[in-house]
C-alpha positions in Angstrom: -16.0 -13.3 37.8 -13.2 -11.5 39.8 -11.3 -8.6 38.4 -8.1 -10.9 38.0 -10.1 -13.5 35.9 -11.7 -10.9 33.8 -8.5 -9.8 33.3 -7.1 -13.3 32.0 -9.8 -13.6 30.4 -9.2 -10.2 28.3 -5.8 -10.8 28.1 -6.4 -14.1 26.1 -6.9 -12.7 22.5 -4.2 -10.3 22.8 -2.0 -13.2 24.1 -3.0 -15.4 21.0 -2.8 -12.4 18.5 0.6 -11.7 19.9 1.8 -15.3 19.1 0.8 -14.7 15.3 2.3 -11.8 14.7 5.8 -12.9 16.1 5.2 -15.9 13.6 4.6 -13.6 10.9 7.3 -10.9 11.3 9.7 -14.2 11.6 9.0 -15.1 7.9 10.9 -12.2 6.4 8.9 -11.2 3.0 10.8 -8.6 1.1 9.0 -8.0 -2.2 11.8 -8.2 -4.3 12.6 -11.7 -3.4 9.9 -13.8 -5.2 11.3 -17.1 -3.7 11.2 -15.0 0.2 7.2 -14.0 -0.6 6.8 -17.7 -1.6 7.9 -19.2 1.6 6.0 -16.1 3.2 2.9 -17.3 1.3 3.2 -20.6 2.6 3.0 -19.7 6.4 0.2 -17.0 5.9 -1.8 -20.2 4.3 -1.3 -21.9 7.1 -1.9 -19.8 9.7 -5.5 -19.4 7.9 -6.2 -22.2 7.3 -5.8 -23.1 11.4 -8.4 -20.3 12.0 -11.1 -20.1 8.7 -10.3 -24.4 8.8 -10.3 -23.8 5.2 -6.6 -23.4 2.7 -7.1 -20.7 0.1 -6.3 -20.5 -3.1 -2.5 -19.8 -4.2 -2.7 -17.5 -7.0 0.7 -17.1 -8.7 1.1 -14.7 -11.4 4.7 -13.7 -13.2 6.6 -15.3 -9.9 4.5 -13.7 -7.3 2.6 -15.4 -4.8 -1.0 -13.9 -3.7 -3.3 -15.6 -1.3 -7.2 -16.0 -2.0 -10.1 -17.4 0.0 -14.0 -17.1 -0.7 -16.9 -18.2 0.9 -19.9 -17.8 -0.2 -21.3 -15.3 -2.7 -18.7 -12.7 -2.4 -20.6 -9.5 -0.8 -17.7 -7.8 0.9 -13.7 -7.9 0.5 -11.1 -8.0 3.1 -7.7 -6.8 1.5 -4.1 -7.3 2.4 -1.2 -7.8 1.7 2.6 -10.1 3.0 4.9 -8.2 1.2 7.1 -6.0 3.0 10.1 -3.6 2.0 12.6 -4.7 4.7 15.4 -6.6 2.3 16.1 -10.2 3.6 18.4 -10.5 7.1 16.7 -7.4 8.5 16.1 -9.1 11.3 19.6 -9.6 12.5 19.4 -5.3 12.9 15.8 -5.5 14.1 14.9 -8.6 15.8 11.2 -9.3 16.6 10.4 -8.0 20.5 7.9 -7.1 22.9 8.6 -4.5 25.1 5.8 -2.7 27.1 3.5 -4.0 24.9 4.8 -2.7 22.3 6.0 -5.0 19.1 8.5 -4.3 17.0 10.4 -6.1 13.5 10.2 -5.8 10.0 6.9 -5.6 8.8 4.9 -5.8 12.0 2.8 -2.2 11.4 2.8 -2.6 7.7 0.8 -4.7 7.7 1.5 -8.3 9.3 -0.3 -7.3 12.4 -3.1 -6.6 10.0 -3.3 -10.2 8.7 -3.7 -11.2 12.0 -6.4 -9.0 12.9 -8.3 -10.1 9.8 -7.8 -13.9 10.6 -9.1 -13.2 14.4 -11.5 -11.1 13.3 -13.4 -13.8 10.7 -12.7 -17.0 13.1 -14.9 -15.1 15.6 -17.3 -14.4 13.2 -20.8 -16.9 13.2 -20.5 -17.4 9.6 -17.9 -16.5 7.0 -20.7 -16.3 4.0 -20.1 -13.3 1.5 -16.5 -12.8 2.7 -13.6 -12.9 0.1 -10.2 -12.2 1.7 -7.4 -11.2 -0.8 -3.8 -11.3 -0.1 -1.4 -10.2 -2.3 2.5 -10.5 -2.5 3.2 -7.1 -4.3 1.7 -3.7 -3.0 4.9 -2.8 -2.0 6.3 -2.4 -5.4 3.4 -0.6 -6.9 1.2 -4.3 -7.6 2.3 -5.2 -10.4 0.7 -8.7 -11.1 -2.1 -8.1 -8.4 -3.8 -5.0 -9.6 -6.2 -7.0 -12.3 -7.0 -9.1 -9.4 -8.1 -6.7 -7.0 -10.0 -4.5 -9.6 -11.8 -8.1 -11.1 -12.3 -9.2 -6.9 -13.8 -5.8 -5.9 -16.1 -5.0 -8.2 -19.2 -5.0 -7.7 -19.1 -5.6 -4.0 -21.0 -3.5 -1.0 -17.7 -2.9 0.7 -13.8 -3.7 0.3 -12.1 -3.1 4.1 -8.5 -2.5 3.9 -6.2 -3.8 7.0 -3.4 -1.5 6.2 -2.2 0.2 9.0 -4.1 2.8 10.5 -3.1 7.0 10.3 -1.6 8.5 13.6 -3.4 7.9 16.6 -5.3 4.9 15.3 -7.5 7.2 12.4 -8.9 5.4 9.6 -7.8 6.6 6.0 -10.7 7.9 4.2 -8.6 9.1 1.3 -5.6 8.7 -0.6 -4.1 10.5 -3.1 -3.6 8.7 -6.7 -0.1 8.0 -8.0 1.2 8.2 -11.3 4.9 7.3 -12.2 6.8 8.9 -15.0 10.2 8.6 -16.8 11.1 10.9 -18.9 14.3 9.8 -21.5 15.7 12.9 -23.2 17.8 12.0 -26.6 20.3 14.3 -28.0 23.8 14.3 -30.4 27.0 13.2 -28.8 29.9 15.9 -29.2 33.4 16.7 -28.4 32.8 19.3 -25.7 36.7 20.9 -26.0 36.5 20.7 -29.7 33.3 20.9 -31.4 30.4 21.4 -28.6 28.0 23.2 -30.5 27.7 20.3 -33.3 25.9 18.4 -30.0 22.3 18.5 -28.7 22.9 18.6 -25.4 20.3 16.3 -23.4 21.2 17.5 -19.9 20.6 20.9 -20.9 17.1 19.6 -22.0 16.5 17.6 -19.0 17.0 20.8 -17.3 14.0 22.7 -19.1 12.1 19.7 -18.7 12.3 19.5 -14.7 11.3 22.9 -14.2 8.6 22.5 -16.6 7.8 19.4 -14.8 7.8 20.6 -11.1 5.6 23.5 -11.8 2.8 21.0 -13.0 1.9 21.0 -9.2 -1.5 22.8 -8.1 -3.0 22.9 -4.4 -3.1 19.3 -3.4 -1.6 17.5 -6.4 2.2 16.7 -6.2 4.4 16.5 -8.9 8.1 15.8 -7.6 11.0 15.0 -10.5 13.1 12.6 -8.6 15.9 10.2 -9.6 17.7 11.6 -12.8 20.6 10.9 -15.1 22.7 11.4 -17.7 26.2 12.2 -19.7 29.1 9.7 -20.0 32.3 11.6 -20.0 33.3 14.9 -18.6 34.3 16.1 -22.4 31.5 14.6 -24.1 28.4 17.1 -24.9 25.6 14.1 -23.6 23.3 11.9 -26.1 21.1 10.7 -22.8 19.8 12.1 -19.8 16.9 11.0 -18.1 14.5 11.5 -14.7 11.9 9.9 -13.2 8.9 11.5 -11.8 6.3 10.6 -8.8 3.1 12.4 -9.2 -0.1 12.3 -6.0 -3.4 13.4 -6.7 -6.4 13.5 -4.7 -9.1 13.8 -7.3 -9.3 12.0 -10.5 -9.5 14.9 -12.4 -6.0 16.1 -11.2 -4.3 12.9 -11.7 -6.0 13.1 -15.7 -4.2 17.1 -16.4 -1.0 16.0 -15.2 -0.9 12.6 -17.3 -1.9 15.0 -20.5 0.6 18.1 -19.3 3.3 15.0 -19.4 2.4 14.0 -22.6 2.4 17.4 -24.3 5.6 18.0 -23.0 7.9 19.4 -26.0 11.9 19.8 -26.3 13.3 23.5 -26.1 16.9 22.7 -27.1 17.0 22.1 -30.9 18.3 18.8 -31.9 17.0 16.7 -29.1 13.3 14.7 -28.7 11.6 13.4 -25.7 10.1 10.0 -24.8 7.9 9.9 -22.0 6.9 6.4 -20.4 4.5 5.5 -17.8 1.6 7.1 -16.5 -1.4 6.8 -13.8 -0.4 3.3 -11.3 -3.4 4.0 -8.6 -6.4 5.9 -9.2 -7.5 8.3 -6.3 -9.2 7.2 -2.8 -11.8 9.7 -3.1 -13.3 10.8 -0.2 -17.0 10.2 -1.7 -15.9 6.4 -1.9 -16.0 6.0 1.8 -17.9 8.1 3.5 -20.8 6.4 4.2 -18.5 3.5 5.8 -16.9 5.5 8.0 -19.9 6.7 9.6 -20.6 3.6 9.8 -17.6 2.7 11.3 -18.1 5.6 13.8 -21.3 4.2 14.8 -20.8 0.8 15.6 -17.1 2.1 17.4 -19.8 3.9 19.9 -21.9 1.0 20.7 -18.5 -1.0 21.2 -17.2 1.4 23.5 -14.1 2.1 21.9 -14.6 5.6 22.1 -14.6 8.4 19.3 -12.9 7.3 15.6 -11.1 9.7 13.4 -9.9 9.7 10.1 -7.0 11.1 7.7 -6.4 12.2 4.2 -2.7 10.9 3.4 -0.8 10.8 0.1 0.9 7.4 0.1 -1.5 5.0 -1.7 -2.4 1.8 -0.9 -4.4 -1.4 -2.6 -7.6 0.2 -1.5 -7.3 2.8 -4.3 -7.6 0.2 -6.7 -11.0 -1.2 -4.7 -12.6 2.4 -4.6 -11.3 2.8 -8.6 -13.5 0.8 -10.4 -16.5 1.9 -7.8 -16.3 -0.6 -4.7 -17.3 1.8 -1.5 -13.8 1.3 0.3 -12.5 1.7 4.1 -9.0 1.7 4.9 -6.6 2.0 7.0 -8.2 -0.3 9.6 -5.3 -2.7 11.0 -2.6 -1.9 13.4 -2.5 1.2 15.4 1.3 1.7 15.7 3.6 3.8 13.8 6.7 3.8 11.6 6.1 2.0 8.5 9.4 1.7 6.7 11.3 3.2 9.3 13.4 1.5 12.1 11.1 2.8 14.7 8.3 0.6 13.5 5.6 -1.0 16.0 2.5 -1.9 16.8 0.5 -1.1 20.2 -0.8 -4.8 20.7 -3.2 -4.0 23.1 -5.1 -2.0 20.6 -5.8 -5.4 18.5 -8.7 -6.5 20.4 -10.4 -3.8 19.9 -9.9 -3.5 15.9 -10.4 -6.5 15.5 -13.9 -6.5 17.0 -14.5 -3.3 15.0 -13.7 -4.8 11.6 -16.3 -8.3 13.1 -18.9 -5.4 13.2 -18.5 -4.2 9.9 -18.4 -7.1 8.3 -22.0 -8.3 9.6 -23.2 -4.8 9.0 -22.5 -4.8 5.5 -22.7 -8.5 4.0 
């Protein structure tokens, strides 16, 4: 074979991969608009159903539209999701292109190029026994309606293989801190503050105490950030209400459990006013114990392909894969697109870096099922 057909020849999955995506990115998927991840739903089915020759399952659950298909007995889980957070007509400001081999529009690094790698990456496999591929229509507003189905899909699996977008420089994430979300209401007593202040309870005053309190809950790793508050009506009137709502990132478990009880045991200085604190723990943590022995693994079969050394990363955001690792499925993430900018307007994807993830993720699969 000459070094211009091996070329074509190379240049064939990236060509086809290529095609997908812009499909994909086309759809526009913003979470918030159920009826946008329907239609979205619709042409991920279809588009999987032309490679696995198989339509999944549509799973809807409070309007939301996730994506299921098993084969087999279910041994291992791939895991994504359509959803993005780019609001509907984002396109018209960042229009799908390939420049330099490099792909750009809404959604293409987080994660649609990752639900094409997952769809090349089972078509090329022998067999699809023991795979169950999940993909869900919420992660990007904290999954909602699709945590129960993760947690009931992953457990008791060898692996669950997450094709969200990979770290900087193409890392896989071996951990990710927890989240918890908070929102603290403060109640006080109305009053005229010209006239007859101190017969109030003033609830900004309150809130005050309560964010300082709050912020120094942070230790070492853990993260506790107060962050969109309220409160008052009038310039003159002494305020009943105030509220704030806090975002709270743990890498161990036992971090993410002190903060949830400091929360609750929070009490009011100012006399007069109470506190009602709702919320609590949304993702538990991606410890690193939960995929460790994948990553070698990962690192391993990366040499014998060729594609050079893998790294990995620690990172705060969370993903679906915490809710894998959570109720004890060994967990791998961060193995999709190599790229950068997710929910920025310098997002993109390197496509000639599919390929080779894909063939990674082929590898793991048969290692592990």
């Amino acid at each position: 074979m000459t070094d211009n057909t091996s070329q074509a020849a190379a240049s064939q999955p990236a060509a086809a991969m290529t095609e997908d995506l812009e499909e994909l990115v086309l759809c526009e998927s913003f979470s918030s608009d159920l009826q946008a991840v329907a239609r979205s739903a619709k042409v991920v089915a279809a588009m999987g159903a032309r490679h696995l020759g198989t339509a999944p399952d549509f799973l809807v659950i409070d309007g939301v539209t996730h994506l299921r298909w098993s084969f087999g007995t279910p041994k291992v889980l791939l895991l994504g999701h359509h959803d993005t957070v780019w609001p509907i007509g984002t396109l018209a400001t960042h229009p799908w292109s390939v420049v330099d081999g490099v792909a750009r529009g809404p959604g293409v690094f987080d994660m649609k190029a990752g639900l094409v790698q997952t769809f090349h990456a089972m078509a090329g496999l022998g067999s699809l026994d023991g795979i169950t591929l999940l993909i869900t229509g919420d992660e990007e507003v904290g999954s909602i309606t699709s945590s129960g189905l993760i947690q009931d899909t992953a457990r008791g699996l060898a692996a669950a293989f997450v094709m969200e977008a990979s770290a900087d420089g193409g890392a896989l994430k071996t951990s990710r801190k927890g989240t918890s979300l908070y929102t603290l209401n403060v109640h006080g007593k109305a009053a005229h503050a010209g006239l007859e202040p101190e017969k109030g309870a003033n609830a900004g005053i309150e809130l005050a105490h309560q964010i300082l309190a709050i912020a120094g809950m942070g230790a070492g790793a853990t993260t506790v950030t107060p962050t969109v508050l309220s409160g008052g009506t009038t310039l003159n009137t002494v305020p009943a209400a105030a509220t704030v709502g806090v975002d709270v990132r743990a890498a161990e478990t036992a971090e993410q459990e002190r903060v949830d009880a400091a929360m609750h045991a929070l009490q009011p200085s100012v006399p007069g006013t109470h506190l009602e604190i709702l919320g609590g723990p949304n993702r538990p943590p991606l410890e690193g114990s939960m995929s460790a022995a994948l990553f070698a693994l990962a690192q391993e079969l990366a040499a014998g392909q060729g594609l050079g050394p893998l790294t990995s990363a620690s990172v705060g955001g969370a993903s679906d894969g915490n809710f894998t690792a959570g109720v004890g499925c060994p967990t791998l993430d961060g193995l999709g697109a190599v790229g950068g900018g997710a929910h920025a307007n310098h997002e993109h994807v390197i496509l000639s870096e599919m390929p080779a993830r894909t063939a990674l993720l082929q590898a793991l699969i048969d290692a592990v099922r």
